[in-house]
C-alpha positions in Angstrom: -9.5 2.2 10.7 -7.3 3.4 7.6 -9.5 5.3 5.4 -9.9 3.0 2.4 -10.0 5.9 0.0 -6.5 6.7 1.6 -4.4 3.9 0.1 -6.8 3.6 -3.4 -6.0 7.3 -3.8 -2.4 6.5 -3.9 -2.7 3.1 -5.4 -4.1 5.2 -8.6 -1.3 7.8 -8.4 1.1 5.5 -8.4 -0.2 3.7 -11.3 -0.2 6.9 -13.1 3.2 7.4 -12.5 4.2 3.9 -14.1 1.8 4.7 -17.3 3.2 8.2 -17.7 6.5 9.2 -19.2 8.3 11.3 -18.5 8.1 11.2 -14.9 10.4 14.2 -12.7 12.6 13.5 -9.7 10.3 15.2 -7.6 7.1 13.0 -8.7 8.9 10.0 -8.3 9.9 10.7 -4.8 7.0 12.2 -3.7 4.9 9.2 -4.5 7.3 7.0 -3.3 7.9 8.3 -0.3 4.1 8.2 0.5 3.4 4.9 -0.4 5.7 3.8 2.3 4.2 5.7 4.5 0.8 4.6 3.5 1.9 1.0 3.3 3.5 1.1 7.4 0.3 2.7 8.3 -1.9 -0.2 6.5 0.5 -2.7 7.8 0.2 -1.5 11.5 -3.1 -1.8 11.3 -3.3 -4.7 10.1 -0.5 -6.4 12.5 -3.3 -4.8 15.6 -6.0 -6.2 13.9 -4.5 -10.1 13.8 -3.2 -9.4 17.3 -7.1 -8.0 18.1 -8.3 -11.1 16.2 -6.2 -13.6 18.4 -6.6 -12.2 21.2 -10.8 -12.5 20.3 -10.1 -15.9 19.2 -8.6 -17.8 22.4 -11.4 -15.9 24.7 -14.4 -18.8 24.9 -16.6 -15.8 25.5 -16.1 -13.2 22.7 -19.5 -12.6 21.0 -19.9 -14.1 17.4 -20.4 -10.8 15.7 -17.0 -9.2 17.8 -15.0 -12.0 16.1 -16.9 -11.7 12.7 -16.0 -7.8 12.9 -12.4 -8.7 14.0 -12.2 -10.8 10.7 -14.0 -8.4 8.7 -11.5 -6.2 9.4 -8.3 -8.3 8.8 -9.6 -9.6 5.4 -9.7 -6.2 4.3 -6.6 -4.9 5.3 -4.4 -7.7 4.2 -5.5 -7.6 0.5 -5.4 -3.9 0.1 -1.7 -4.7 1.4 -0.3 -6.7 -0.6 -1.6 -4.7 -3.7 0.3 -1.4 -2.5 3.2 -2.9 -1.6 3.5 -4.6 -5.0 2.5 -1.3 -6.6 5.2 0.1 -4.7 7.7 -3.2 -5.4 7.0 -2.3 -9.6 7.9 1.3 -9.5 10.6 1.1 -7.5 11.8 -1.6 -10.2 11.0 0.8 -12.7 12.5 4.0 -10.9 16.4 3.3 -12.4 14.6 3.6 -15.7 13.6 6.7 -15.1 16.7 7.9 -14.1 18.4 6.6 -16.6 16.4 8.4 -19.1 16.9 11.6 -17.2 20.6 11.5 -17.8 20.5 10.1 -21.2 17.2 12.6 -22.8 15.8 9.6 -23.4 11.8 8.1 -22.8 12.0 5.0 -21.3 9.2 3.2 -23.7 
């Protein structure tokens, strides 16, 4: 299972990157960077878990608390997700900003 402190960890770093100004290069790629690596690794895991889940789901003989586990699991993956890849979806919105007010001196608020 992906540590759930991983992707929260990163959730709040990324979050502080979008409050903070200015932001470097090297911040912004960093974080970047490991959100999508964060997000593949969440997203695996949850692709095994709905394959685990079917799999569980078309055997007549899987034990109730196998398939509540199964579910368990898939419930919380899918959630924690979607909110790091739209973390990821604002700040890469926001990263031409950022740029932008590198060249120009600039803060972007």
């Amino acid at each position: 299972m992906i540590d759930p402190g991983l992707d929260s960890d990163l959730k709040r770093r990324l979050r502080e990157v979008l409050e903070r100004d200015p932001v470097t290069e090297a911040e912004l790629r960093k974080v970047l960077d490991e959100g999508r690596v964060c997000a593949s690794l969440v997203r695996g895991r949850l692709e095994r878990g709905e394959q685990r889940l079917s799999e569980l789901v078309a055997d007549p003989e899987t034990p109730l608390a196998e398939l509540a586990n199964a579910l368990r699991v898939v419930n919380d993956l899918r959630p924690r997700l979607t909110e790091l890849e739209s973390t990821l979806a604002e700040l890469q919105e926001r990263a031409p900003e950022y740029r932008r007010s590198w060249l120009t001196g600039r803060p972007t608020r």
